[in-house]
C-alpha positions in Angstrom: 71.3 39.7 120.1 72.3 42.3 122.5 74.8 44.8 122.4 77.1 44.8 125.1 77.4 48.2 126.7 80.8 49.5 126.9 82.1 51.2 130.1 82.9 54.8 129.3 86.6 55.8 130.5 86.4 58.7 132.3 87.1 62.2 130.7 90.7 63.7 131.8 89.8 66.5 133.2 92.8 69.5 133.7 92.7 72.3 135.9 94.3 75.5 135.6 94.7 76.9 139.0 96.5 80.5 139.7 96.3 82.4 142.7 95.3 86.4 141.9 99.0 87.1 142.1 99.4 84.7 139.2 96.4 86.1 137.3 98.2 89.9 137.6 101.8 88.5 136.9 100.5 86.6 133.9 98.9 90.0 132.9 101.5 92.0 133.1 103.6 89.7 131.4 101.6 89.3 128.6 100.6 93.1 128.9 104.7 93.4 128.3 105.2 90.8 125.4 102.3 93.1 123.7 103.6 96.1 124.1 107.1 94.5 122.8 105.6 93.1 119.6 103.7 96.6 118.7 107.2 98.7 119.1 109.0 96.4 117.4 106.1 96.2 114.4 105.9 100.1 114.5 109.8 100.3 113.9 109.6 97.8 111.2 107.2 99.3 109.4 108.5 102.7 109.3 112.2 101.1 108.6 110.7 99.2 105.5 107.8 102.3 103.9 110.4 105.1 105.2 113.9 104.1 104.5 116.3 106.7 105.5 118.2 108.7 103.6 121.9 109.0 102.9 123.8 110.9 105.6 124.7 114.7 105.5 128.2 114.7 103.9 128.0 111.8 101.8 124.5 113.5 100.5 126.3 116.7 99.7 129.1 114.7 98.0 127.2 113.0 96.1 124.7 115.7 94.9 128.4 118.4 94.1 130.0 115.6 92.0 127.4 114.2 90.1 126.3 117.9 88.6 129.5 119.0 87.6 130.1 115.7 85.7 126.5 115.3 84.1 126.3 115.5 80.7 123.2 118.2 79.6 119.9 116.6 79.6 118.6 116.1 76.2 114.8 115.9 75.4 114.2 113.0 72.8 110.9 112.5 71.1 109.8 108.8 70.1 110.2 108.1 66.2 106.2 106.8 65.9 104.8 110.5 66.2 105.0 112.6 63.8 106.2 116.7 64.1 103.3 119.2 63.5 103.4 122.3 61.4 102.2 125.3 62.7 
């Protein structure tokens, strides 16, 4: 018995033509959106590991207020150790 051969379809071929115009504007272009994406990751990254810190006044209010109403700090000692004699 023979096989019967089948007839191959031809591949689909694409082509991807640009003139050198093309080839620069699609450069620059992607030159751009990569330039974009490394800004916008530098100021994320320094927004999220350095965030910044409360604003002159309200830092100065906070810091006056907050000492004259604190209570004097107290050193406690945990009840599992024991006090040595000297």
């Amino acid at each position: 018995m023979a096989r019967k051969k089948r007839k191959r379809q031809p591949k689909k071929t694409f082509k991807f033509q640009l003139t050198p115009g093309g080839v620069f504007g699609l450069g620059i272009v992607c030159f751009c959106l990569f330039m974009w994406m490394f800004l916008l990751g530098i100021w994320a990254g320094q927004t999220i590991l350095l965030p910044s810190a409360p604003s002159g006044k309200l830092k100065n209010n906070l810091n006056s207020s907050s000492e004259k109403n604190r209570p004097p700090v107290q050193i406690l000692e945990p009840d599992g150790k024991k006090k040595q004699a000297r």
